[in-house]
N, C-alpha and C positions, 0 to 999 in steps of 0.2 A: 585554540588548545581545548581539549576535551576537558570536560570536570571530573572533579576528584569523585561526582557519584554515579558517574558514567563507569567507574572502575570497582566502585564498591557494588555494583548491579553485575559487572561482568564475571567477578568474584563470588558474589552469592548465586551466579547461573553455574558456577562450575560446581558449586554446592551441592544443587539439585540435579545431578544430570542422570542421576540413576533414577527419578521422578520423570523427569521429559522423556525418558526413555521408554517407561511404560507406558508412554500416551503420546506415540510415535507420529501422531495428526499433527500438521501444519498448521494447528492456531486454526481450526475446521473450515480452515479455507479451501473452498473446493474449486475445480477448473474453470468453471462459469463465473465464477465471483473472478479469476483471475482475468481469463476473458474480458468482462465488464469493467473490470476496474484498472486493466492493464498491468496487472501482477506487481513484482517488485519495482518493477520500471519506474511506476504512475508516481512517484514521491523524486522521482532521480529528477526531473525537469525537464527540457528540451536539448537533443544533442546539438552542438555546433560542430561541424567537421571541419571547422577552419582553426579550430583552437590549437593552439601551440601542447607541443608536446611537454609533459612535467618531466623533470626529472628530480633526482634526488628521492625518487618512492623507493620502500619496503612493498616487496611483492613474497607472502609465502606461499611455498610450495607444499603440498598434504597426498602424495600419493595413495593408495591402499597398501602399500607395502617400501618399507624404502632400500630394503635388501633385492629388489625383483629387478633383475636386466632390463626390461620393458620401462620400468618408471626412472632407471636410473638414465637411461639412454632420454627419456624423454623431458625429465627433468632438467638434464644437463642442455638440452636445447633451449629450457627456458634461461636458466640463467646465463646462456653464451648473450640472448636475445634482451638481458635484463641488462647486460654490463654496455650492449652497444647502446643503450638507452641511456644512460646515465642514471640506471637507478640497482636498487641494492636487491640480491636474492637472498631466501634462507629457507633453507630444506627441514622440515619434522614429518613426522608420521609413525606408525606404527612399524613392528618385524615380523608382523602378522596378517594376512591379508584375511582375516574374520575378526579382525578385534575393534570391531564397532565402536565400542565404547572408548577405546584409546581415540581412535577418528574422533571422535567426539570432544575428549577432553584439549586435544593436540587445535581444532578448533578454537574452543576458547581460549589457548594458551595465547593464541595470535589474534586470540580480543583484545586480550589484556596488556599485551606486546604492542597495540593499536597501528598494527601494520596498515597500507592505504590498501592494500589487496590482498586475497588470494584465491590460488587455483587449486582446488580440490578434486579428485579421482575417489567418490562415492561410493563407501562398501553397500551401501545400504540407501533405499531411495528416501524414505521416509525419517532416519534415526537423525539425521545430522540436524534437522529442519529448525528447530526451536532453538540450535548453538547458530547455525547461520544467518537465521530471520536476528539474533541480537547484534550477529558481526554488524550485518547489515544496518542496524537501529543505529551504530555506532560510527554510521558512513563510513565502511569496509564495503570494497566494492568485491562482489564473491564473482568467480567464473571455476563451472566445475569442467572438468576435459576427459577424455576416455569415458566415465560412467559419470550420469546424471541422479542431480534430485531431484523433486521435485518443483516443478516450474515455479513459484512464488517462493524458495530458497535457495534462490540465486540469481543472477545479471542477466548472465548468458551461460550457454553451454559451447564450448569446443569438442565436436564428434569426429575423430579419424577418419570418419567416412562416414555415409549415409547408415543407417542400420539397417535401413531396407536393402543396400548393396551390400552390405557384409553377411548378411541371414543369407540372403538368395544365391551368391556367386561361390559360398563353401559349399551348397549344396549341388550346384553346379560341376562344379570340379570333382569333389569325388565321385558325381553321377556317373560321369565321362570314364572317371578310372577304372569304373566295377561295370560297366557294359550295363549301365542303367537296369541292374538286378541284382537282387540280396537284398540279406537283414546289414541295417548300418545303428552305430550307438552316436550318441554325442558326451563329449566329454567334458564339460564345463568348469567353469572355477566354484565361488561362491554361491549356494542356493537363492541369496538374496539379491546378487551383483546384478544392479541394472541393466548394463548395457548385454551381458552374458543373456540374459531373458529376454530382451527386447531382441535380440540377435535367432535366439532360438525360435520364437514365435514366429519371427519370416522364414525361417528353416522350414517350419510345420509349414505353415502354408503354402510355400515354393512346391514341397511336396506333394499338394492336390493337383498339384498337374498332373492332367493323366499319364504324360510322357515318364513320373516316375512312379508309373503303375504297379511296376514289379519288384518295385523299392520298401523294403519295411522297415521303419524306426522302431527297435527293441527295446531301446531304455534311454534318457538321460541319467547321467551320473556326475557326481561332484568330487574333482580333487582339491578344493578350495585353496588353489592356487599354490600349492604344495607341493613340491615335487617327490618326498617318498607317498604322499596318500593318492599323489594322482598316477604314478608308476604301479600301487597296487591296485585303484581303480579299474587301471586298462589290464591287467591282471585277470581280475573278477570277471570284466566284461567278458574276455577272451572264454574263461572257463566255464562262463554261465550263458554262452550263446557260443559253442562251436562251429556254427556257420558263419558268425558274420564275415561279412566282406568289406566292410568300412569305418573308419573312425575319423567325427569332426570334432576337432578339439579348438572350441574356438579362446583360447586362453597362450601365450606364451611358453608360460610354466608346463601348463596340461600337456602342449604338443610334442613339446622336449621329452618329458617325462614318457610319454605316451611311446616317442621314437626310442627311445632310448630301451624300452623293455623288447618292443617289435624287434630291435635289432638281434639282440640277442637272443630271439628265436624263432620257433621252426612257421612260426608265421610270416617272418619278413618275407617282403615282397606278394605273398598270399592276399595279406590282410591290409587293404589302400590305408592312408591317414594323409589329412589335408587338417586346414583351420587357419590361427594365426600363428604365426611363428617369426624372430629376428631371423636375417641371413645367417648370421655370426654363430647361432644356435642350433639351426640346422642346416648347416650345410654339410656337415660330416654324412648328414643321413640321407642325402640327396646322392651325394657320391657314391655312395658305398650300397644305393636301391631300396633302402625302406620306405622313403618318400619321394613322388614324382613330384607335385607340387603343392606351395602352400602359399597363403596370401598375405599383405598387411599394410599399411603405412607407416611412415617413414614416423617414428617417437618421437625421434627429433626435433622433425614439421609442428608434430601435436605438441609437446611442449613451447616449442617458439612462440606458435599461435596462442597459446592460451597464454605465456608473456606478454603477448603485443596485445592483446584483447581485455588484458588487466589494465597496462598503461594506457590503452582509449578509454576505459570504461573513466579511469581515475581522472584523466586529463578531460573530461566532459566531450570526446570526439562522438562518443556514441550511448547510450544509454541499455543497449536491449532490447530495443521493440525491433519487429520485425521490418525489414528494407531498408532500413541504415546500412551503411557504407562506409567502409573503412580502410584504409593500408595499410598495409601489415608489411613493411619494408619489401628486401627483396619478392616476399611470397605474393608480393602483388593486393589486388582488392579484395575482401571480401564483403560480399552482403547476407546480413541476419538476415534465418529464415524465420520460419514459424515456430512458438515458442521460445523464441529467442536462442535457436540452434545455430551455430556454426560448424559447417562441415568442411573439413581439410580437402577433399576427394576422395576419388576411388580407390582401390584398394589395390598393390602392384602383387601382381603372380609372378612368384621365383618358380624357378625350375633348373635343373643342369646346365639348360643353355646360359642364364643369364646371371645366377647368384653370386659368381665371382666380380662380378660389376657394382655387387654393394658392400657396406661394411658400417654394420649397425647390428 
């Protein structure tokens, strides 16, 4: 049982969060220190992957948004994955997908709740760090899924995909749809949202292939996962670069938002748009020609995974370090990669022929 000043610590952290917040650094832990010291891992002990499964855990769940299709579909994956486990889920987060500081208090609320777990979706790579480095202090085993923080606040991470294959294969696809020429924009969520940047950076680079020589990026823009700011976004874009020929909206919200304006006007079909997107959300826009195709993984998957990667981390199967091994029930094995990344797969391309085949 925890002590009663393990609680009076967790309570005076939520005190201060508007302090940690202004000194956004991980305790100035830097990557080589994590490197050397083996990050959060190096206090967890040695994994045994023979250990019986616990049951009976509290696993919370902390989206960036808990209103957003995308975290509700993937959410719901964890908790189908929490209940065949024998253990307990419970959803908080914010209605905002910028509201940092709610991420942050919603955090400690599941310090002080002394959950055994949970799986966080990171508005911000660096804000959370000082509220999870205490979960962690308090043997809360953290796994963040979708967007990451930084490596030494947190287990492990669960990534939908590779990032290097979700930067490179949107740009891929809408190359294909615009005859590899034009001005293209990106349309992203959050300025500060992890995986959104880490996504866009392989965009840029995919780009220096000469083969998309005659491809010019005009702008990123931000709907911060909003569906009126990201509708007038693509708006703006349209009216502030009347050539383009393309939009990657690698966001949910953004692509919906983004399809939804295309449709109703004189750009549909003119004007490509790819990114991520559910089936469920766009498929109207598939049928009807504003979208040829768009990419994603299954929510579902990434919520289940980031359940069962909770219940290893908690049941001592695995700890976080890189090439541990684990099963993840039906989904089969996984192995931690580097920085303690876990990636679901590739990324499936819907298109006319095949979107009637999902339903997520």
């Amino acid at each position: 049982m925890r002590k009663s000043s393990i609680r009076r610590t967790c309570a005076a952290l939520a005190a201060v969060t508007s302090l940690a917040l202004a000194a956004t650094a991980c305790g100035g832990t830097t990557k080589n220190d994590v490197k050397d010291s083996g990050g959060s891992n190096a206090a967890a002990g040695k994994a045994d992957p023979n250990a019986a499964t616990k049951k009976g855990l509290t696993v919370g769940f902390l989206p960036k948004q808990v209103n957003n299709p995308y975290f509700t579909s993937a959410d719901k994956g964890g908790e189908q994955a929490l209940t065949e486990l024998g253990s307990k889920y419970k959803e908080v987060g914010p209605s905002s997908a910028t509201d940092t500081s709610g991420q942050v208090s919603y955090v400690n609320t599941l310090t002080q709740q002394q959950v055994d777990a949970m799986a966080v979706s990171a508005q911000d790579p660096g804000a959370l760090c000082t509220a999870l480095k205490q979960a962690m202090t308090n043997k809360i085993k953290v796994v963040t899924y979708d967007s990451d923080t930084k490596t030494d606040c947190r287990n492990a991470f669960v990534s939908q995909a590779s990032a290097e294959d979700l930067g490179r294969t949107e740009v891929q696809l809408l190359a294909e749809q615009i005859d590899y020429k034009g001005e293209i924009a990106i349309l992203s969520a959050a300025q500060t949202a992890t995986n959104q940047n880490t996504w866009i950076d392989f965009m840029k680079d995919e780009l220096k292939d000469p083969k998309y020589k005659d491809i010019k990026l005009v702008k990123v823009a931000f709907g911060n996962d909003d569906a009126q700011q990201s509708f007038q976004q693509t708006q703006g874009l349209l009216q502030e670069h009347p050539n383009l020929k393309g939009i990657i909206s690698p966001t949910t919200v953004g692509i919906k938002a983004a399809a939804q304006y295309l449709s109703g006007s004189k750009y549909k079909g003119k004007v490509k748009l790819t990114g991520l997107g559910t089936p469920n959300d766009m498929r109207k826009y598939v049928k009807n020609g504003t979208v040829e195709a768009f990419e994603l993984s299954d929510p579902a998957k990434l919520g289940e995974l980031a359940a069962r990667t909770a219940v290893a981390l908690s049941s001592g199967q695995i700890t976080g370090k890189e090439g541990e091994t684990f099963k993840a029930g039906d989904m089969g094995s996984f192995t931690i990669g580097k920085d303690g990344v876990i990636s679901l797969g590739k990324p499936t391309v819907f298109n006319a022929k095949n979107i009637d085949q999902f339903n997520f």
